[in-house]
N, C-alpha and C positions, 0 to 999 in steps of 0.2 A: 571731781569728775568735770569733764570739758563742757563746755556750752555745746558743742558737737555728740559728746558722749550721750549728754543728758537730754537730746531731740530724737539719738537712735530709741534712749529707751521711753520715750511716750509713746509709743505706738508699740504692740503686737507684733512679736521678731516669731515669724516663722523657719525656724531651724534647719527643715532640708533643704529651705529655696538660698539659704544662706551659705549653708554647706556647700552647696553647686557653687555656690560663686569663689570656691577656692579653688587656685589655679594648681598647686605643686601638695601633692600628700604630705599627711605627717609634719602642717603646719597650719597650727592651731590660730584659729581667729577667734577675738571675744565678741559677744552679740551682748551681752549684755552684765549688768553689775550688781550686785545686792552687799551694802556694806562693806566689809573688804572681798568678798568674794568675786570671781568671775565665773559666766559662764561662756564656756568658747566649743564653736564647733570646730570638729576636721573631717578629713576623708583623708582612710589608710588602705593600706594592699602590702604584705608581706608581714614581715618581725621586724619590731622594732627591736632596741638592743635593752639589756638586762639594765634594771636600774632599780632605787630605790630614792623614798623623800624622808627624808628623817625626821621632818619637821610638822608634816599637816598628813591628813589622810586626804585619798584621791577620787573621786569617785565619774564613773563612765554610765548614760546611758545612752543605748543602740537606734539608732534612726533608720538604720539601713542596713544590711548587711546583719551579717553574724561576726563579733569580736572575741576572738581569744585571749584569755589572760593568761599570761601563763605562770604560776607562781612555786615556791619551790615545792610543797608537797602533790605539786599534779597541775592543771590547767582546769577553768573553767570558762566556759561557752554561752555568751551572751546574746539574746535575740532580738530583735528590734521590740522595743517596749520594754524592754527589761530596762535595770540599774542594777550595780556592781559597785560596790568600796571598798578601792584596796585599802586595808590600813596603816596607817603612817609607819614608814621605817619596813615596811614588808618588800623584798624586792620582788620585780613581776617584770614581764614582757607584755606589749600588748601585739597582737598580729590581724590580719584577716586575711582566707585565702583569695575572696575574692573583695572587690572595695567594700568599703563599710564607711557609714559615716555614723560619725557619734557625736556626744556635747559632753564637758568633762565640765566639773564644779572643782573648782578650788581658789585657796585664796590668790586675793592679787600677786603678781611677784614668783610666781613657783616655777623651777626652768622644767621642760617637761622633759630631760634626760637627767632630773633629776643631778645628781654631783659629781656625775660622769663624763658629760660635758662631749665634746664631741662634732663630729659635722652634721649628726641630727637635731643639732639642736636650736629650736627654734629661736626668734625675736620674741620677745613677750611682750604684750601690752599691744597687739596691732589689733585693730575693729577691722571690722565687715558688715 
């Protein structure tokens, strides 16, 4: 981790004021690291597209808003406070109808359109 990476994380990352300071939905900023893991916030509004990780499980909790998951035997509906893990290789949509912000745990390295690839798909490894 960066001498920069390693000054965000001595201090207390408060996650919604972090959140607000993303400009464009649906692209994930890391707050902070634990081992190979990150955690990153975003803020979404609509469906994203269908995808799946092969590799790691994913896991989402709700800061704002209500998030949808949508997975193939039905959808489930996340509230702020809540946590959600999709498990690895499950494919799912995530959506909200109105914005939502969340923070997602996984490891370093994970594209979040997963191997679908696409014009959603983010940069990875960018702080906030």
């Amino acid at each position: 981790m960066s001498d920069a990476n390693t000054q965000r994380a001595s201090c207390p990352v408060n996650l919604t004021q972090k959140a607000s300071l993303i400009e464009q939905q649906w692209s994930p900023r890391v707050v902070a690291e634990m081992n190979d893991y990150q955690f990153k916030v975003v803020r979404i509004e609509g469906e994203f597209i269908w995808h799946s990780h092969p590799e790691t499980d994913e896991a989402f909790l709700v800061l704002e808003g209500t998030l949808r998951i949508d997975l193939p035997e039905g959808c489930v509906y996340v509230n702020p406070g809540e946590l959600y893990v999709v498990p690895r290789g499950v494919e799912h949509r995530t959506a909200a109808q109105g914005e939502a912000k969340l923070m997602m745990i996984e490891p370093r390295g994970v594209v979040n359109t997963g191997h679908e690839g696409g014009e959603r798909t983010a940069l990875n490894d960018v702080w906030i």
